[in-house]
C-alpha positions as CSV (number, residue, x, y, z in Angstrom):
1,X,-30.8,95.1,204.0
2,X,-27.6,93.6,202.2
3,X,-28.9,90.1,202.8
4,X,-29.2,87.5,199.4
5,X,-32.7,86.7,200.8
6,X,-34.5,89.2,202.5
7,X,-37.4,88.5,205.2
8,X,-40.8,88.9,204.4
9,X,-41.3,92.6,206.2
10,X,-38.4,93.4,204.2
11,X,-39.3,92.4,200.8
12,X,-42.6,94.1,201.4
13,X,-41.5,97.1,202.7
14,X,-39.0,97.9,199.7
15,X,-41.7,97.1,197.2
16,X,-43.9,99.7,199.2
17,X,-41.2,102.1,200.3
18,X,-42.1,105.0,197.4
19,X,-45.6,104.4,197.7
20,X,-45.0,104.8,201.6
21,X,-43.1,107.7,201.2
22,X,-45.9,109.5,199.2
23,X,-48.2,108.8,201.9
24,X,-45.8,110.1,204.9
25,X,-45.1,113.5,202.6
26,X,-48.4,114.4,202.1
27,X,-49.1,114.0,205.8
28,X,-46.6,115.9,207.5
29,X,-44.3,117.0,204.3
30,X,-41.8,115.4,202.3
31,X,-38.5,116.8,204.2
32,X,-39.5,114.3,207.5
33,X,-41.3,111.6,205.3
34,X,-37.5,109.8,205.1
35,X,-36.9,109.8,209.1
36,X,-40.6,108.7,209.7
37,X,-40.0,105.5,207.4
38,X,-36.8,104.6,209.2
39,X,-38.6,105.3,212.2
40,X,-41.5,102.7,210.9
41,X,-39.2,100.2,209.4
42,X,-36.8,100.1,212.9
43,X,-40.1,99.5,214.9
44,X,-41.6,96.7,212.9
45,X,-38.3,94.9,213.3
46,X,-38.3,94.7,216.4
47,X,-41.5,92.8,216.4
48,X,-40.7,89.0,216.9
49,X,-43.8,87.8,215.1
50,X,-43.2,89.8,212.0
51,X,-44.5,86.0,210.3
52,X,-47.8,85.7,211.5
53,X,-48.9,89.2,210.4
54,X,-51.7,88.9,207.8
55,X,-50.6,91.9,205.8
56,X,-47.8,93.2,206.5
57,X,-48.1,96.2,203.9
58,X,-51.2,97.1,206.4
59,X,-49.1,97.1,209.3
60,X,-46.1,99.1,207.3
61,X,-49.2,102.0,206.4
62,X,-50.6,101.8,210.0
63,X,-47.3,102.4,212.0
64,X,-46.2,105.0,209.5
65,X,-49.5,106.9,209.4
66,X,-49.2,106.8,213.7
67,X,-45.6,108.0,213.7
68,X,-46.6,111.0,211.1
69,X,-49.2,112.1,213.5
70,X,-46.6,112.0,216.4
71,X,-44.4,113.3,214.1
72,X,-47.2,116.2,213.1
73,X,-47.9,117.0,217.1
74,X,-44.1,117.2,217.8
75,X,-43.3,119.5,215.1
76,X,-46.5,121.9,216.6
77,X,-45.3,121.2,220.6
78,X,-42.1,123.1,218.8
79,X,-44.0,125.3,217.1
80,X,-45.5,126.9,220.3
81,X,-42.5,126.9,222.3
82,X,-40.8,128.7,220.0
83,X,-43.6,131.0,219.5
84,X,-44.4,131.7,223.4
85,X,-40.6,132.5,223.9
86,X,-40.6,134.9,221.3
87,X,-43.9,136.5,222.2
88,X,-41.9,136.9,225.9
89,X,-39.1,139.0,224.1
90,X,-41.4,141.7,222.3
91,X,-43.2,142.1,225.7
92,X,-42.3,145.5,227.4
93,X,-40.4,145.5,230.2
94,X,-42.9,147.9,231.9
95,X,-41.3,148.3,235.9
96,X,-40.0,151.6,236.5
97,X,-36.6,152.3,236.3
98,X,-34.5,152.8,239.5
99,X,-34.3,156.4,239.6
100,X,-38.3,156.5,238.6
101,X,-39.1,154.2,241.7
102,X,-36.3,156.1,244.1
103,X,-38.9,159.6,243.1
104,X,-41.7,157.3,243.7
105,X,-40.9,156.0,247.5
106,X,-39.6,159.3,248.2
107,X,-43.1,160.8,247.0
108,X,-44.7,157.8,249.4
109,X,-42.6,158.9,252.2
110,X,-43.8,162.9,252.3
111,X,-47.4,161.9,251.4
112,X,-47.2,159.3,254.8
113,X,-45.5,162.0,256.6
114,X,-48.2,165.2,255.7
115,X,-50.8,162.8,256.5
116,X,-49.5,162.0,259.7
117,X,-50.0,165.7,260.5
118,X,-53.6,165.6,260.2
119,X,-56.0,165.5,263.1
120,X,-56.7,161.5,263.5
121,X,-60.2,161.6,261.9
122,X,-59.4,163.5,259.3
123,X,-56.7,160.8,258.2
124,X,-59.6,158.4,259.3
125,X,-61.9,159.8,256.7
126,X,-59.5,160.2,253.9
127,X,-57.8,157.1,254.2
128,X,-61.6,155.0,254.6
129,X,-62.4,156.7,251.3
130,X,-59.0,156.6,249.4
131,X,-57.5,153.0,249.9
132,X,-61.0,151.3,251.6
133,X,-63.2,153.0,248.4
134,X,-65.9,153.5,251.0
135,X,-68.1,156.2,250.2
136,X,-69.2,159.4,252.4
137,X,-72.1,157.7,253.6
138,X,-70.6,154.4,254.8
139,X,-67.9,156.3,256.6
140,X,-70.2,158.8,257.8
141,X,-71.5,156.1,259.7
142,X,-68.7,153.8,260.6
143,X,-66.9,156.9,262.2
144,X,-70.6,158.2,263.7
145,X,-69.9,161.9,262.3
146,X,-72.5,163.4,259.8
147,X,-71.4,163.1,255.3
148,X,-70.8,166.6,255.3
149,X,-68.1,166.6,258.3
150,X,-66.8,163.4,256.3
151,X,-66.6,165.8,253.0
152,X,-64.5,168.6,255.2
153,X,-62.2,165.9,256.6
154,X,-61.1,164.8,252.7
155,X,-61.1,168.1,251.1
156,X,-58.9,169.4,254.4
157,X,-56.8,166.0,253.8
158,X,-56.8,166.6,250.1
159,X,-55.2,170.3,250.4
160,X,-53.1,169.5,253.0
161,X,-51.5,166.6,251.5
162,X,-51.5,168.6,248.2
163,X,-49.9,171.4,249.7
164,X,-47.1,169.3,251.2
165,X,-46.2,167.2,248.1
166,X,-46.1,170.3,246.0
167,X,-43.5,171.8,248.4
């Protein structure tokens, strides 16, 4: 911007450039209102037919209003990055420890191996109602034994598995 006679876009934009920069800061603030009018002035230069532009000062305004709102959106892009990664970090790591889940599976194992001592429909029963949330009704009927022999089977499976994992 050295030059004894500057072009027309230039002239213009020096004689706007405060007046530009009051408009950038109250958009997006006044610490990024310097890069957005580089950012305007470097991509109306480019433009070849800088001449034929009516107003130029219209063009200057435009351009830097667009780059302020790209500017704006950036800055919030950032904003919730930095935000979601730092909502990951206060999140509880809630799996067990290793000892916790060694109990656990060991737990797993005797309560598989007491119910494998049951009679078959009484693991039938238990298991229908337990992990298939069927009620005493529905596997009254899907094992063709009355509600009341489905009730025995549970509480017997219920004791008995009781019983072995208190042990």
């Amino acid at each position: 911007m050295s030059q004894q006679h500057p072009d027309r876009l230039t002239r213009v934009f020096l004689g706007a450039r405060e007046t530009l920069r009051q408009f950038v800061s109250r958009r997006i603030g006044p610490e990024e209102a310097d890069d957005v009018l580089q950012d305007t002035w470097l991509r109306l230069s480019q433009h070849r037919e800088q001449e034929d532009w009516r107003e130029p000062r219209a063009m200057l305004f435009a351009t830097a209003g667009n780059l302020s709102i790209d500017r704006w959106r950036w800055q919030q892009r950032q904003q919730t990055l930095v935000t979601e990664e730092a909502g990951w970090e206060l999140c509880p790591d809630e799996r067990p420890d290793p000892a916790t889940c060694l109990e656990q599976r060991r737990q797993v194992l005797r309560l598989d191996a007491a119910l494998a001592e049951l009679p078959p429909a009484c693991r039938q029963a238990f298991l229908l109602n337990r992990l298939d949330g069927l009620s005493h009704r529905e596997i009254a009927q899907q094992l063709g034994i009355s509600c009341k022999t489905v009730q025995r089977h549970i509480e017997k499976a219920l004791g008995h598995c009781l019983q072995r994992l208190g042990d």
